[in-house]
MARZA-147109 format. One record per atom (N, C-alpha, C, O): residue number from 1; atom name; x, y, z. Coordinates in pm, 1 decimal. Example, Ala and Ser with C-alpha at 12.3 -4.5 7.8 and 13.67 -1.06 7.14 Angstrom:
residues 2
BADO loke ropa        X        Y        Z
BADO    1    N   1319.0   -569.0    780.0
BADO    1   CA   1230.0   -450.0    780.0
BADO    1    C   1320.0   -330.0    780.0
BADO    1    O   1423.6   -331.9    846.5
BADO    2    N   1285.0   -225.0    708.0
BADO    2   CA   1367.0   -106.0    714.0
BADO    2    C   1290.0      3.0    787.0
BADO    2    O   1340.9    113.8    803.9
***
This chain:
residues 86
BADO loke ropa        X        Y        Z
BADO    1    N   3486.2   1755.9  -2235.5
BADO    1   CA   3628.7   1778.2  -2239.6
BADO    1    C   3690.0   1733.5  -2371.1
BADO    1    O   3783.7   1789.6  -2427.9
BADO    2    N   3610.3   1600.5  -2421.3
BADO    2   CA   3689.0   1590.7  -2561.9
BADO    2    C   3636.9   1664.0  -2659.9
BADO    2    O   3640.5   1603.9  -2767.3
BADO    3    N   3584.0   1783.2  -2665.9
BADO    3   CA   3577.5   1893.8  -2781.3
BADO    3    C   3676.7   2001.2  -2736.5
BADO    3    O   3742.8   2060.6  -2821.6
BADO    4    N   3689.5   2028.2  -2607.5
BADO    4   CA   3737.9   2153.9  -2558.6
BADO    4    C   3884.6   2121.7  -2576.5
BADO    4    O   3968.3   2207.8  -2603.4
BADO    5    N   3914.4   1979.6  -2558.4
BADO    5   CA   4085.2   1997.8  -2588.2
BADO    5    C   4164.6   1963.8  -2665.5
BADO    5    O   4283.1   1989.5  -2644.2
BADO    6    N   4115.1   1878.8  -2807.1
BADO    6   CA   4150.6   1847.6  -2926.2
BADO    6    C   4236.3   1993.8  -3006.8
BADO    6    O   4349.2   1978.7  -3053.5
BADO    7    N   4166.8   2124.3  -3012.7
BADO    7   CA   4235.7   2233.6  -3055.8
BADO    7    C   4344.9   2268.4  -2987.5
BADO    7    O   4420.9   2351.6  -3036.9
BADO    8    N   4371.4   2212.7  -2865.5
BADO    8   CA   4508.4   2241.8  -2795.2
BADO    8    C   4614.6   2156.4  -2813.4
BADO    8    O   4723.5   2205.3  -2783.3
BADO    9    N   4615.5   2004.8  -2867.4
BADO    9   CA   4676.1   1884.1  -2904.6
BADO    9    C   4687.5   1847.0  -3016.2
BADO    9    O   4584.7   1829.4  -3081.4
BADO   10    N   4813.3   1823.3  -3074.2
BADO   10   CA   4811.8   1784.0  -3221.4
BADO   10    C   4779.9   1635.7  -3190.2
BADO   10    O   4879.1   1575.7  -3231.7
BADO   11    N   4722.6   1575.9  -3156.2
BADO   11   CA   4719.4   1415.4  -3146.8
BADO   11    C   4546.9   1383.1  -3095.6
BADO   11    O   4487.3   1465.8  -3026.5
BADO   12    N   4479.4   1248.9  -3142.0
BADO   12   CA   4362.2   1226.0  -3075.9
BADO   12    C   4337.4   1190.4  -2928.6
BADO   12    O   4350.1   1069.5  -2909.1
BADO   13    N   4304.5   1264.5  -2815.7
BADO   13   CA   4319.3   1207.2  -2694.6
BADO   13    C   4273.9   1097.1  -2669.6
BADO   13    O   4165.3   1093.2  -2727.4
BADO   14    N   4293.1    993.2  -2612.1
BADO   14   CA   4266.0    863.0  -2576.8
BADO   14    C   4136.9    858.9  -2474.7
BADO   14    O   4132.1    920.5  -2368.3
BADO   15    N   4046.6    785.2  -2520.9
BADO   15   CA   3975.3    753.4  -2410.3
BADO   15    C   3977.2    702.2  -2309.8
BADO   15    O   4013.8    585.0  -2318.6
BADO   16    N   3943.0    750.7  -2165.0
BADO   16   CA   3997.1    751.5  -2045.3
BADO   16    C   4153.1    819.7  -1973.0
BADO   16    O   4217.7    782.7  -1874.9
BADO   17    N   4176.7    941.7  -2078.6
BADO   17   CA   4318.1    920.9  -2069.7
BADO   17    C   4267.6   1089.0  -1946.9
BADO   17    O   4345.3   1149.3  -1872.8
BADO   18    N   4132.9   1115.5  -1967.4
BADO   18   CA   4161.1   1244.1  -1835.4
BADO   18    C   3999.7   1171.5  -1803.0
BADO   18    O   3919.0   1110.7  -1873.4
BADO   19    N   4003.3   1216.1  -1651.7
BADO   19   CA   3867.5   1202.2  -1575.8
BADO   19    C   3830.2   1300.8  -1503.4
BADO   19    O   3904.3   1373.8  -1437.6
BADO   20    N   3691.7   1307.8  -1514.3
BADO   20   CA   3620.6   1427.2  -1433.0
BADO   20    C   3532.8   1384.6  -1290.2
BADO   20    O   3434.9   1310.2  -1296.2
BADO   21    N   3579.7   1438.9  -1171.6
BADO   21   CA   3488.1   1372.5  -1061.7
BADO   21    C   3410.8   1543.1  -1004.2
BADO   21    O   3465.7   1644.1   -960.3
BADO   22    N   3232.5   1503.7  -1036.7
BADO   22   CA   3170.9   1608.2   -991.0
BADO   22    C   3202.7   1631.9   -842.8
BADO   22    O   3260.8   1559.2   -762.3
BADO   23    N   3144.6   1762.6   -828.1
BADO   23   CA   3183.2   1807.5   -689.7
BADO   23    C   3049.5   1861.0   -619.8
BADO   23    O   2963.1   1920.8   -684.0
BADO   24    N   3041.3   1838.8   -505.0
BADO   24   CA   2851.5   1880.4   -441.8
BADO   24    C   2846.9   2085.3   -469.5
BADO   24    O   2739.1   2144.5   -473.6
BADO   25    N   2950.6   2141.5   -481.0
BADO   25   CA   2914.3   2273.1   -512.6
BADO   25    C   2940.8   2310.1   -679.9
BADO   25    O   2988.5   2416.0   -720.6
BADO   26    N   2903.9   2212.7   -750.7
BADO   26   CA   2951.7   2224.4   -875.4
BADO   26    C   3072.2   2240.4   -930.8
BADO   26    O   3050.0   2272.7  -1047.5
BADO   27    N   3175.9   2236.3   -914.0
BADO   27   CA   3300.9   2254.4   -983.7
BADO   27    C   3321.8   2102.4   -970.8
BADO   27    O   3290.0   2030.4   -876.1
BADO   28    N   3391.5   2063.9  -1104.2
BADO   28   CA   3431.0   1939.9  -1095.4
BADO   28    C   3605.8   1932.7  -1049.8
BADO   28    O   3664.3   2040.4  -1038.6
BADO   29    N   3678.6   1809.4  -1026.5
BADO   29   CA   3801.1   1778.9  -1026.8
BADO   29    C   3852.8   1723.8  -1116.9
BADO   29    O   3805.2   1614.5  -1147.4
BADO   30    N   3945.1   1765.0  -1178.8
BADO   30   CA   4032.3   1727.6  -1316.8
BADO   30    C   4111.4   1641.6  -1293.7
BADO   30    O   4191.0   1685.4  -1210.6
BADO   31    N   4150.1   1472.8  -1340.3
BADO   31   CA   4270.2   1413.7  -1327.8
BADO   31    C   4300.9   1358.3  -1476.1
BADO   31    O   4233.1   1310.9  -1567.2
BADO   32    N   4446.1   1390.0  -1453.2
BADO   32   CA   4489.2   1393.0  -1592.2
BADO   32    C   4577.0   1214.7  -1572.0
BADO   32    O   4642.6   1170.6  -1477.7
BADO   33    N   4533.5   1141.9  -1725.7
BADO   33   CA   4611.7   1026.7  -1682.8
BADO   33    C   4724.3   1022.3  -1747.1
BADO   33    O   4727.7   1110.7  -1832.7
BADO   34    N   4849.4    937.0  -1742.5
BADO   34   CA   4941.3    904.0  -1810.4
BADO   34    C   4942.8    913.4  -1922.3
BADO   34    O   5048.8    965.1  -1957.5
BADO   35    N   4874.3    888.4  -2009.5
BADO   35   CA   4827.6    917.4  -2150.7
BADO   35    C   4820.5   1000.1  -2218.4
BADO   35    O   4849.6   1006.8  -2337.8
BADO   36    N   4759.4   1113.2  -2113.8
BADO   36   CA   4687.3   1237.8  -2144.2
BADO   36    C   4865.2   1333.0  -2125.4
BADO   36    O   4902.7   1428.7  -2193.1
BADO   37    N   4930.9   1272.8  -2028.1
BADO   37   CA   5033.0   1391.8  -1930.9
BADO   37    C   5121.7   1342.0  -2126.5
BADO   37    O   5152.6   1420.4  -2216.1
BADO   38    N   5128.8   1260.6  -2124.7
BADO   38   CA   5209.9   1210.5  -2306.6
BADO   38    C   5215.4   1288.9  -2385.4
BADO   38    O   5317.3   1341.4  -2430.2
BADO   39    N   5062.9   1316.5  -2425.4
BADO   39   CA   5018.5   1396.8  -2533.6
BADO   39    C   5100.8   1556.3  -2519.1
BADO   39    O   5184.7   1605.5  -2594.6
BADO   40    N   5050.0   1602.8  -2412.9
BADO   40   CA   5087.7   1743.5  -2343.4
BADO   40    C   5284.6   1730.0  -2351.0
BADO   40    O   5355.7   1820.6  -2394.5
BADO   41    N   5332.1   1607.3  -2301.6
BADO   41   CA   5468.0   1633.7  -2299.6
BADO   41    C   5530.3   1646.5  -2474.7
BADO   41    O   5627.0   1708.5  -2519.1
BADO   42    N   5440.3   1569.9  -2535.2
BADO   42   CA   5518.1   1570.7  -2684.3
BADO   42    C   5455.4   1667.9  -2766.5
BADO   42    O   5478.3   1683.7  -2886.4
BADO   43    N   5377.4   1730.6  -2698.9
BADO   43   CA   5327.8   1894.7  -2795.6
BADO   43    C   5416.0   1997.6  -2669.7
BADO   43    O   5363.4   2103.9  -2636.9
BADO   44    N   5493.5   1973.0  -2633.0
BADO   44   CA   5547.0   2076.0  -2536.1
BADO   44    C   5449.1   2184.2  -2446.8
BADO   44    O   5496.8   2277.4  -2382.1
BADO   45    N   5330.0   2159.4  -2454.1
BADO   45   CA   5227.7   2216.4  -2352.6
BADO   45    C   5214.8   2121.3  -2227.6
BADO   45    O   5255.3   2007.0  -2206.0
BADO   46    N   5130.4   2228.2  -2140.9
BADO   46   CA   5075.7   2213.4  -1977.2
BADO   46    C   4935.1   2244.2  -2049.9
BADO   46    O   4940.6   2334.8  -2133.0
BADO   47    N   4827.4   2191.0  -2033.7
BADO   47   CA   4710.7   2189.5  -2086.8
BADO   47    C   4625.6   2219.8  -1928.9
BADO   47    O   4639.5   2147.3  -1830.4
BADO   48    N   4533.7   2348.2  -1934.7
BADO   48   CA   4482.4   2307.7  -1774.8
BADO   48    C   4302.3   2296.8  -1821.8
BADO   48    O   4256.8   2334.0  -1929.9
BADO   49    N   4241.9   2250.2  -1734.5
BADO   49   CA   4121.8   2207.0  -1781.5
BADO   49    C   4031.1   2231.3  -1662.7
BADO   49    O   4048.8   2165.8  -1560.0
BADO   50    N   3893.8   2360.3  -1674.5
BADO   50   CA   3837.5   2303.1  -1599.0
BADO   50    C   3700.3   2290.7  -1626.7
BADO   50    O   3654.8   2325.6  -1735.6
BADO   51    N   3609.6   2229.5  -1509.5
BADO   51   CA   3482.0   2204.4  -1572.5
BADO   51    C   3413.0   2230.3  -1438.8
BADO   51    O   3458.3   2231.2  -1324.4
BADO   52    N   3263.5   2255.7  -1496.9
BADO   52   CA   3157.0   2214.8  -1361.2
BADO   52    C   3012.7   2190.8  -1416.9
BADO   52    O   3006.2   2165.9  -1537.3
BADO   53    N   2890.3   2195.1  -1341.6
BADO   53   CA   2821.5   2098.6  -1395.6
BADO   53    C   2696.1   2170.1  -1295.2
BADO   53    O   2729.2   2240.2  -1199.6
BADO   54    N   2609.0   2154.8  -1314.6
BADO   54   CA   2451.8   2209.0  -1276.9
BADO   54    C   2320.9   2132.9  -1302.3
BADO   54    O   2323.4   2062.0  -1402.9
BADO   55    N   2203.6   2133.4  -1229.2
BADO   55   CA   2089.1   2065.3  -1258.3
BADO   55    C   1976.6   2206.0  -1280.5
BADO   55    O   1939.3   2292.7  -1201.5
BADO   56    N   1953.6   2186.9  -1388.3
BADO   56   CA   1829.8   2299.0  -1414.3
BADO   56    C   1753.7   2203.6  -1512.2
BADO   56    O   1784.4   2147.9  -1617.6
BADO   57    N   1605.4   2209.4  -1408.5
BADO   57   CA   1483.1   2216.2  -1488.0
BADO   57    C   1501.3   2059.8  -1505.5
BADO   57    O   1479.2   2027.1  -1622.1
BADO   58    N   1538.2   1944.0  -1415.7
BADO   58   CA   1571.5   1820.5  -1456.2
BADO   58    C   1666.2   1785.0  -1483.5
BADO   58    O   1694.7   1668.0  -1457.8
BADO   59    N   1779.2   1888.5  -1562.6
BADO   59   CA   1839.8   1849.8  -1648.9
BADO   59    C   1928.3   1878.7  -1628.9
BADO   59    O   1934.8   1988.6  -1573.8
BADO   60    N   2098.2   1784.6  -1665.1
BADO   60   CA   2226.0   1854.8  -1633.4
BADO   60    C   2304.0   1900.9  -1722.9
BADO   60    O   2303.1   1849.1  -1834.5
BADO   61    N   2373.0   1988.6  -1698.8
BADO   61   CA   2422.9   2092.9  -1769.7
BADO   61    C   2570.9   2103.7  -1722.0
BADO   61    O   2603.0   2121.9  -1604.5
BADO   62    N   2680.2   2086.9  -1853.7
BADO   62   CA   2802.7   2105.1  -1827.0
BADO   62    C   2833.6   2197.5  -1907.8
BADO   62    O   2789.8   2260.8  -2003.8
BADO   63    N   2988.2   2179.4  -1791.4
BADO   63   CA   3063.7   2306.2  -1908.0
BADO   63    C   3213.7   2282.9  -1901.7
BADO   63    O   3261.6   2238.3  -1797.4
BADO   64    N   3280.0   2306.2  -1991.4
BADO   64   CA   3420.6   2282.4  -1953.4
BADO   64    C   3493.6   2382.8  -2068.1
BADO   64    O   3439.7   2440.6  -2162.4
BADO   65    N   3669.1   2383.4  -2016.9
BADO   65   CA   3721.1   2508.3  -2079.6
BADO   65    C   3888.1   2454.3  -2053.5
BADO   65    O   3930.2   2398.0  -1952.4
BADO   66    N   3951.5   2484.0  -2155.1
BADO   66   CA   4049.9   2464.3  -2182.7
BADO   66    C   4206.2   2481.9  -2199.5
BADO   66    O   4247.3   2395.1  -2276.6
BADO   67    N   4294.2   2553.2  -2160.0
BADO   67   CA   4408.0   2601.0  -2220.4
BADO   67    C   4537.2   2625.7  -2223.4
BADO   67    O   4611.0   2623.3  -2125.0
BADO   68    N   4567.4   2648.8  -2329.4
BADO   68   CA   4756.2   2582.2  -2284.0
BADO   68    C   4860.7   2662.1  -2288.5
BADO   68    O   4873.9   2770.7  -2345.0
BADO   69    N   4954.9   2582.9  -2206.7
BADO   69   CA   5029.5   2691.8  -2181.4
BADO   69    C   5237.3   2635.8  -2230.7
BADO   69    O   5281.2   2525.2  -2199.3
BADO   70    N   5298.4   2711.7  -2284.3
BADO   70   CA   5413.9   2569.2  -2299.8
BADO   70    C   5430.1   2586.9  -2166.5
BADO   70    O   5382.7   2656.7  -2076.9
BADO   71    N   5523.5   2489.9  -2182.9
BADO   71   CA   5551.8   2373.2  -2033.5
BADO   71    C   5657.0   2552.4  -1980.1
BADO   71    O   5701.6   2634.6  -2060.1
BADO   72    N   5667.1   2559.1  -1803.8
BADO   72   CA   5728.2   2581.1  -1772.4
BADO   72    C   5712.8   2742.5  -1736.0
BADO   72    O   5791.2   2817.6  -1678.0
BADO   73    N   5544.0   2773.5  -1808.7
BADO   73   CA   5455.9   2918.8  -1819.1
BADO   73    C   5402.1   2892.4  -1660.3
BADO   73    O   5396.9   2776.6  -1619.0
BADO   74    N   5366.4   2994.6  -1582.3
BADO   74   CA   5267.0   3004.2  -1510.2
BADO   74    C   5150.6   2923.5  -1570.4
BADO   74    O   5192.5   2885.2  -1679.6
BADO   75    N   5029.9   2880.8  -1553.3
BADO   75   CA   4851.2   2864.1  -1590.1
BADO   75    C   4792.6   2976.0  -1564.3
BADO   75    O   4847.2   3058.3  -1490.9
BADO   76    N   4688.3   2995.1  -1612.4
BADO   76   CA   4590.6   3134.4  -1567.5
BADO   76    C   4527.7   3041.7  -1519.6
BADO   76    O   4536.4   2921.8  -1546.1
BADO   77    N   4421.3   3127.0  -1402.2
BADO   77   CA   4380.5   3077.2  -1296.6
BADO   77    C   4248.1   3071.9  -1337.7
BADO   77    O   4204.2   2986.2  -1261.0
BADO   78    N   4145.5   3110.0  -1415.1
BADO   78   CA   4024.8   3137.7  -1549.2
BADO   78    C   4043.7   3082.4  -1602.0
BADO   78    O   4132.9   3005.0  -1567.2
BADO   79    N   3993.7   3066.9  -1712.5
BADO   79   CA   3964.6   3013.7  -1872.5
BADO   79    C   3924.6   3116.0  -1922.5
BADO   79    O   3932.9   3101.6  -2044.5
BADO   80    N   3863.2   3267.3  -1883.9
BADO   80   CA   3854.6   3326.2  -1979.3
BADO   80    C   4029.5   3438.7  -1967.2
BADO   80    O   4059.4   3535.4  -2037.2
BADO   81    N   4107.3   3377.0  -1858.0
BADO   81   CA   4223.6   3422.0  -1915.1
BADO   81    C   4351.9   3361.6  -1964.8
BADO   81    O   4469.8   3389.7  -1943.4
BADO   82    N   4279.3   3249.8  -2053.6
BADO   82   CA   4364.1   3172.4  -2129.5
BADO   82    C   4453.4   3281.9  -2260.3
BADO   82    O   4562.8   3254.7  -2309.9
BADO   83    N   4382.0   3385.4  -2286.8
BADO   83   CA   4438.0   3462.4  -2421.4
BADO   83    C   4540.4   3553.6  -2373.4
BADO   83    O   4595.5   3628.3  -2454.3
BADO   84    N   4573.2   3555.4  -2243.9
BADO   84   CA   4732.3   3605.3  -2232.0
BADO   84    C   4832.7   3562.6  -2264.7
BADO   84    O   4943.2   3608.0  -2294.5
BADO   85    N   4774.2   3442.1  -2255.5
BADO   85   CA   4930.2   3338.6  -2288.8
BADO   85    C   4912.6   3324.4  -2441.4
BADO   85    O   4917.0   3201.4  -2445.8
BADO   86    N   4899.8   3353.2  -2538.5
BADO   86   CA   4879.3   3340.4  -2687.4
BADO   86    C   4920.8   3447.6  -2745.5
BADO   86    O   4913.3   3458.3  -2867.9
***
């Protein structure tokens, strides 16, 4: 998440300022902290974020996706239909 949402924020996100809790069918849950809701209020965006996560071959495998919207837009319900709103 901290590569995917630095290009959406003029500011460095804080560590711990969003958390990810895996989920048993792979999609994770996004919580955004006080910190994080800051950043988003003083760039005038709603930032939505999601992620999920897989075991192949041993090994785990994430993914996450990013995008913003100004405050007060609908969210797309995708990440790959973040480019409507742009």
């Amino acid at each position: 998440l901290y590569k995917a949402i630095p290009p959406l924020l003029p500011a460095t996100i804080p560590w711990h300022s969003i958390a990810v809790l895996p989920q048993p069918d792979g999609r994770c849950a996004v919580l955004k902290a006080d910190a994080f809701r800051a950043l988003e209020a003083d760039a005038g965006l709603d930032v939505e974020v999601q992620a999920s996560w897989a075991q192949r071959h041993g090994v785990f495998v994430t993914t996450a996706a990013a995008c913003a919207r100004p405050l007060g837009q609908q969210v797309p319900t995708r990440p790959e239909k973040c480019g409507e709103f742009f």
